[in-house]
C-alpha positions as CSV (number, residue, x, y, z in Angstrom):
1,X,0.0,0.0,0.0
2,X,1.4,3.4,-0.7
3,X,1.8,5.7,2.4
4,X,2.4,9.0,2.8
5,X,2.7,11.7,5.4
6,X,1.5,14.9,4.6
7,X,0.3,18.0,6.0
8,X,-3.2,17.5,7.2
9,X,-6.2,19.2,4.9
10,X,-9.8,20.7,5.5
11,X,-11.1,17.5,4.1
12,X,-9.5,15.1,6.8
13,X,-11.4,16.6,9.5
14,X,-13.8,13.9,9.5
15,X,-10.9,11.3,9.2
16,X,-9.5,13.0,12.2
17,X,-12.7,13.6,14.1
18,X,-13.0,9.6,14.1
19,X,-9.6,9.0,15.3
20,X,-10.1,11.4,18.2
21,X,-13.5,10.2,19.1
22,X,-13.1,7.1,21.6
23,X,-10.5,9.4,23.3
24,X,-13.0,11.3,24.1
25,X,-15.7,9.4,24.9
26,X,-14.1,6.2,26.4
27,X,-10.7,7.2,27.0
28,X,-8.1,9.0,29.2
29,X,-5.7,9.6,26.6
30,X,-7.3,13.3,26.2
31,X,-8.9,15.3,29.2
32,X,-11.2,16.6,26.3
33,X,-14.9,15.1,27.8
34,X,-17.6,16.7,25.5
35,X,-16.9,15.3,21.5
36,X,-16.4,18.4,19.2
37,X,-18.0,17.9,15.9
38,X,-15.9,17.6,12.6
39,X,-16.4,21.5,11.8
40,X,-14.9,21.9,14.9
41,X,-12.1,19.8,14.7
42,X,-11.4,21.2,10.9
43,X,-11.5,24.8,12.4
44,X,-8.9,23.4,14.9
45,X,-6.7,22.0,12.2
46,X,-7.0,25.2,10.0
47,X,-5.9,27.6,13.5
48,X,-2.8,25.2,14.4
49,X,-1.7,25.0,10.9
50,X,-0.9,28.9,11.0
51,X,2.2,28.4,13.8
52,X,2.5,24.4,13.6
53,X,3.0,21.3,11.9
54,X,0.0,18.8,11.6
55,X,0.5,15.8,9.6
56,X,-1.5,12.5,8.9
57,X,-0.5,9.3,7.9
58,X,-2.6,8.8,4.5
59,X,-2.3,5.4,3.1
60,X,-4.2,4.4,-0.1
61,X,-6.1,7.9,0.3
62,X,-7.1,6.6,4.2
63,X,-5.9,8.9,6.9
64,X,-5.0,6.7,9.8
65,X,-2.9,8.7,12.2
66,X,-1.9,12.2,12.6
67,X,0.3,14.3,14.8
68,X,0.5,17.7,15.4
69,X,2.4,20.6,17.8
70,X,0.9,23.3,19.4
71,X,1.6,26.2,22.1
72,X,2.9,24.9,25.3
73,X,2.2,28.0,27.0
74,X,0.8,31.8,26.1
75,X,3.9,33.9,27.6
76,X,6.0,34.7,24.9
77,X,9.0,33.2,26.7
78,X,8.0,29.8,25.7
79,X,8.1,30.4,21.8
80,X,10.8,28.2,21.7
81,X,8.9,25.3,22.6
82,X,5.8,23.6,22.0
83,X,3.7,20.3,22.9
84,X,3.5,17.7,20.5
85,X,0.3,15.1,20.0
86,X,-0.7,12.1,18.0
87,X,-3.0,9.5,17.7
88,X,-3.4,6.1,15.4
89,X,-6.5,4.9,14.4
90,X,-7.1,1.4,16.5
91,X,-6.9,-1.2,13.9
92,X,-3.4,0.5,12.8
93,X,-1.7,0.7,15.9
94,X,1.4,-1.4,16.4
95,X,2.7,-1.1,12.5
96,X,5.6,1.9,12.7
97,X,3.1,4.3,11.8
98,X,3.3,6.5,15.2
99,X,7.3,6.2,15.7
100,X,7.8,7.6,11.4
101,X,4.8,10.3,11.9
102,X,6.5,11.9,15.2
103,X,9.5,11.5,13.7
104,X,8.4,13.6,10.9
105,X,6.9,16.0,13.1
106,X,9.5,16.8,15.5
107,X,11.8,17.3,12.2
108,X,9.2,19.8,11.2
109,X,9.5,21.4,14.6
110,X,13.1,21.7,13.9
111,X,12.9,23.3,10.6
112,X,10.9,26.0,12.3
113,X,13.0,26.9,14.8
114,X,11.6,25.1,18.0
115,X,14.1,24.3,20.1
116,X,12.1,21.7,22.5
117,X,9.4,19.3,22.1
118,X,6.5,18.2,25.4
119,X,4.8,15.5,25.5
120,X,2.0,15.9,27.9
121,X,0.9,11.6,29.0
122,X,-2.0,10.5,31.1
123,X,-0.5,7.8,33.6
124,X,0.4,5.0,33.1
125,X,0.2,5.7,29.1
126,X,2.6,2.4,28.5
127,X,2.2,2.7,25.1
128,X,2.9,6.4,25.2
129,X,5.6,6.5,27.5
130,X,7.5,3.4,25.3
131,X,7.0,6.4,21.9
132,X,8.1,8.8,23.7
133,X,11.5,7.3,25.3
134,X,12.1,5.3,21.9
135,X,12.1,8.6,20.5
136,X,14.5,10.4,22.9
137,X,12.0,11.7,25.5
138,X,13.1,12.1,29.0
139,X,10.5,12.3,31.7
140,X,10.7,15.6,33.3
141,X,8.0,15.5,35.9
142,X,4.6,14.4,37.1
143,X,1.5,16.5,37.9
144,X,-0.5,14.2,41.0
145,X,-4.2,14.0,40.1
146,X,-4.4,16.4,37.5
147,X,-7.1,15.3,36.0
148,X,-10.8,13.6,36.5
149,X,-12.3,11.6,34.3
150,X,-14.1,8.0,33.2
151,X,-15.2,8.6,37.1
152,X,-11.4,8.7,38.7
153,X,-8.4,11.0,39.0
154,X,-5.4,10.3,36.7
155,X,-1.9,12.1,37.2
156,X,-0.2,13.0,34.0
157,X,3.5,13.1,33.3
158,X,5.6,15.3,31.6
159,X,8.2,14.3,28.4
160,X,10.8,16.6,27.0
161,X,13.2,16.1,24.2
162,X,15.5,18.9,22.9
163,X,15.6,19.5,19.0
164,X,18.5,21.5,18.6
165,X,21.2,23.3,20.5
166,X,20.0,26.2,22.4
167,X,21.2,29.8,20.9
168,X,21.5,33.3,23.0
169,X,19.7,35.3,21.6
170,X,17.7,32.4,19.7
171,X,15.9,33.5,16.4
172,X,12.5,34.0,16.0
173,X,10.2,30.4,15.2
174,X,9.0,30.6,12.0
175,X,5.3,30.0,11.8
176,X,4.5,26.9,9.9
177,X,1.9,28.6,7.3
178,X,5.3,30.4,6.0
179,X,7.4,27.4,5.3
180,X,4.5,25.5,3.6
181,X,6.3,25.9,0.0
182,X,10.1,25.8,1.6
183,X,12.2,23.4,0.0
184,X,13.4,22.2,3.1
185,X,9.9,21.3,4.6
186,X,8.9,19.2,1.1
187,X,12.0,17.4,1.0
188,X,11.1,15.9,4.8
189,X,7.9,15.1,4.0
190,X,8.5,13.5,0.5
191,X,12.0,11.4,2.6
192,X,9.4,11.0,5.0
193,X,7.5,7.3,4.8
């Protein structure tokens, strides 16, 4: 089957949207409790898109993971880093498909300028902690009961990998809508699968 990654379009919100759902309504993966609807989850694509990657996995023209970064924090101190997220449809979990995509993304990340990538993990999150340390993670803390939901409290910990080297002063990220037609950024994703 030919794969692909690619940045993620108004058209895979439903794709997405399906992904998401038993997250939302089943899971702990996501502190998210009420199911947006795909307009929503297309309106979320189009806003992240303007200052970060979001990529699927599209195979045969099915999108069956995707994966994107977003704004750790509002101060304008933290531009240099940014929390990462990704999730596999069930029936293709446990092919490569996660470990290639966040690759892909954090590469992305780098090509904008972010120096530091956060993974944010409900606890225990085996299968998200095992990502997250295969892919150079370290844990960097645990928030205790930071969360309630499916009817108990879950503590969420805290993963942090560094892109690139640190710079004083560092330049300015370069928001991701700008680097759409970049060289640079189509070479990665065309290397990519």
């Amino acid at each position: 089957m030919a794969s692909t990654i690619r940045i993620a379009r108004d058209e895979d919100a439903a794709a997405i949207h399906a992904i998401y759902a038993p997250s939302v309504i089943a899971g702990s993966v996501t502190f998210e409790t009420i199911l947006p609807g795909v307009d929503a989850m297309r309106e979320r694509l189009r806003a992240r898109l303007q200052h970060y990657p979001y990529l699927v996995w599209d195979e045969a023209g099915e999108v069956l993971a995707y994966a994107y970064a977003g704004r750790f924090r509002e101060r304008a101190a933290y531009d240099w880093i940014a929390e990462t997220s990704i999730y596999v449809r069930a029936d293709a979990q446990r092919r490569g498909i996660a470990r290639r995509l966040y690759g892909t993304l954090l590469a992305a990340m780098r090509l904008q300028g972010i120096h530091q990538a956060v993974g944010v993990i409900t606890l225990p999150g085996t299968v998200s902690v095992a990502l997250h340390e295969r892919m150079d993670f370290s844990a960097a803390g645990v928030w205790r009961q930071a969360g309630f939901k499916q009817g108990q409290w879950w503590d969420v910990g805290v993963w942090q990998k560094e892109l690139q080297p640190m710079t004083c002063p560092p330049q300015p990220v370069q928001p991701f809508a700008g680097m759409l037609d970049a060289a640079p950024l189509q070479q990665l994703l065309d290397e990519a699968v």
